[in-house]
C-alpha positions as CSV (number, residue, x, y, z in Angstrom):
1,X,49.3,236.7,29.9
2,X,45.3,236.7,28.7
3,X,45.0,237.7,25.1
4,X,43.2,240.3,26.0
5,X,46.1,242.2,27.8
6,X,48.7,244.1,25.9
7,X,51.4,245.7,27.5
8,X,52.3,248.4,25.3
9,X,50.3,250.6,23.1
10,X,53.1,250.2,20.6
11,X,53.6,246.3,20.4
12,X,53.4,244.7,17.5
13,X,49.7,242.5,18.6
14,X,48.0,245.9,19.8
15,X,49.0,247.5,16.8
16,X,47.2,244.8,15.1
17,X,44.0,244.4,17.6
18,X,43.8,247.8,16.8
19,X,43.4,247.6,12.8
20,X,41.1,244.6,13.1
21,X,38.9,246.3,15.6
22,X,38.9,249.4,12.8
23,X,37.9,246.6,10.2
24,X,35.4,244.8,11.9
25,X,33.9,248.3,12.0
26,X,32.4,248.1,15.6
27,X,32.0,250.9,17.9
28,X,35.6,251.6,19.9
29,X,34.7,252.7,23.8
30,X,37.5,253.6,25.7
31,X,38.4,254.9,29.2
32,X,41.8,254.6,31.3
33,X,42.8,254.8,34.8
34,X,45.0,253.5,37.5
35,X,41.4,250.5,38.8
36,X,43.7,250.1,41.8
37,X,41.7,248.5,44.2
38,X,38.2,247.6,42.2
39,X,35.0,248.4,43.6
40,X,31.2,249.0,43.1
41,X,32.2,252.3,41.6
42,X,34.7,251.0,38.9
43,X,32.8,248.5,37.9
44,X,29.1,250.8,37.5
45,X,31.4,252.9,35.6
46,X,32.9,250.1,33.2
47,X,29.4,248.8,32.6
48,X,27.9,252.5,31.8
49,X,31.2,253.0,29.4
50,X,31.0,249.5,27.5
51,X,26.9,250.1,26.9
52,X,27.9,253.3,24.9
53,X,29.6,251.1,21.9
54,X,30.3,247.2,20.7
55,X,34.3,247.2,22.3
56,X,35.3,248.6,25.3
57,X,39.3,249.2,26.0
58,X,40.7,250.1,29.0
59,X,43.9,252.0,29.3
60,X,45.3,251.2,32.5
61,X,49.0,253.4,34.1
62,X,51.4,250.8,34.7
63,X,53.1,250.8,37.8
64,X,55.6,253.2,37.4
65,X,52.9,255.9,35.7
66,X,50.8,255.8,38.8
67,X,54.1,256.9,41.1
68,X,54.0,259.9,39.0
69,X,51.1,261.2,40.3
70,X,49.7,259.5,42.7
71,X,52.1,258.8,45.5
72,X,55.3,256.3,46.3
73,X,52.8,254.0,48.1
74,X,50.5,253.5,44.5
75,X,49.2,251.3,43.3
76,X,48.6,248.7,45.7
77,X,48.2,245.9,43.4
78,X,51.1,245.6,40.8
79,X,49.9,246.1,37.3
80,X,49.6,242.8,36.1
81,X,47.2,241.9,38.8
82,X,44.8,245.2,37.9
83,X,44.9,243.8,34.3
84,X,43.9,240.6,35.2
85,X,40.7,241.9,37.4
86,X,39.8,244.0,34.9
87,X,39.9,241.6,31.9
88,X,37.8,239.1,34.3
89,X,35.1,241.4,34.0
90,X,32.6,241.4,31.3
91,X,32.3,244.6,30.5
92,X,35.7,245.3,29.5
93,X,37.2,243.6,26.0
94,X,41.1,244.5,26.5
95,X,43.2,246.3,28.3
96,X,46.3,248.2,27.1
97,X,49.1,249.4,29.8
98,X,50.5,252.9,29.2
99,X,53.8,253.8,31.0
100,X,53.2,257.9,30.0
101,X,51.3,260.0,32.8
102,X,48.1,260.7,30.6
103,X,46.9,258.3,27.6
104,X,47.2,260.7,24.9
105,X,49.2,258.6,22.4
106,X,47.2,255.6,23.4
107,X,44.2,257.6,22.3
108,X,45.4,258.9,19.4
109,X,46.4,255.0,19.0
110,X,43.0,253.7,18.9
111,X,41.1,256.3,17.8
112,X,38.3,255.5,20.1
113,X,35.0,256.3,18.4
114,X,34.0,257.4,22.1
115,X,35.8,258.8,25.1
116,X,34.5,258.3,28.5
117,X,36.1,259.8,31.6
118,X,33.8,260.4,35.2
119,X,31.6,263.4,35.2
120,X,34.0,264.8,38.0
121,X,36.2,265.5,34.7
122,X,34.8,268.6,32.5
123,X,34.8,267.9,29.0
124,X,37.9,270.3,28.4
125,X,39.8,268.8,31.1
126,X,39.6,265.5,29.5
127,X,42.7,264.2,27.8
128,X,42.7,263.4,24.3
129,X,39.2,265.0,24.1
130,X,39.9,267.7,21.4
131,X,41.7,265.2,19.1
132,X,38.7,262.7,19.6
133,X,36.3,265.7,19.0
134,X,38.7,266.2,15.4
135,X,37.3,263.4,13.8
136,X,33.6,263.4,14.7
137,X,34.0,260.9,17.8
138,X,32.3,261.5,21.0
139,X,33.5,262.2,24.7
140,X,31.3,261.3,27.1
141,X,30.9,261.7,31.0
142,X,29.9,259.7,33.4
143,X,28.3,260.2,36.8
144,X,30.3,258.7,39.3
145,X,29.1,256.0,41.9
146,X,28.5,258.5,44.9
147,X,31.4,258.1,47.8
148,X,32.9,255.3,46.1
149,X,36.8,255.4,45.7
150,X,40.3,253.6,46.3
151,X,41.3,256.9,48.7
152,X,38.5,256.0,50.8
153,X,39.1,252.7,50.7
154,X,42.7,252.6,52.0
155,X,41.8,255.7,53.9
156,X,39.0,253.7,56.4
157,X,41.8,250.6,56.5
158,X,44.1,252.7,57.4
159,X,41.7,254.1,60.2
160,X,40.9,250.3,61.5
161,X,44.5,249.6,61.4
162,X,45.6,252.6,63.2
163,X,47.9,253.5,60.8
């Protein structure tokens, strides 16, 4: 496992990435989601999210989160894979799995000094928003990479396949 992967937000080593991150006193980014099946969109979104601040952490749903709400057949790629692809890429620092359906306590963890969720979120639908608000960080939005998505994705292979 790549150091910069932490399975749980309540593990001894993220608990202590955290507090050095706090110490080093750089500016904490973070987002989450599912990055099933990375493309062009994910990744104009990860590098618009990392330029806001020094550190950018990615929350990423485990396996048995994205069955929650997504469907029996997500996500694709287990969750080690998708932490793997996202730590290759250079705009994200670490990830840290979450096993909950939303990343509340993993926010309230960090103590991001920004937020960033896509601009197809509003700002009150956002979780963890209001407690990152309570402290004088900032949520921010980002426009989305037009027609870009995993849905599509295994939608049009689905259509080539026939399935």
């Amino acid at each position: 496992m790549s150091k910069k992967i932490f399975k749980t937000a309540s593990s001894p080593d993220t608990k202590k990435l955290i507090k050095n991150l706090r110490r080093s006193k750089k500016k904490i980014v973070f987002t989450n989601g599912v990055f099933d099946i990375m493309h062009f969109g994910h990744i104009d979104y990860l590098r618009k999210a990392k330029a806001l601040g020094d550190i950018l952490i990615v929350g990423l749903n485990t396996d048995s989160s994205v069955k929650k709400f997504k469907s029996k057949e997500r996500p694709v790629q287990n969750q080690s894979d998708r932490a793997a692809i996202l730590t290759a890429l250079e705009a994200v620092d670490y990830v840290i799995m979450f096993s909950e359906e939303t990343p509340e306590k993993l926010i309230q963890m960090v103590r991001p000094d920004v937020l960033v969720k896509g601009a197809d979120y509003k700002i009150s639908e956002i979780v963890g928003a209001a407690f990152v608000k309570s402290y004088g960080g900032k949520v921010k939005r980002i426009k989305l990479a037009r027609g870009r998505s995993t849905t599509a994705i295994i939608k049009k292979i689905k259509q080539m396949k026939n399935i």
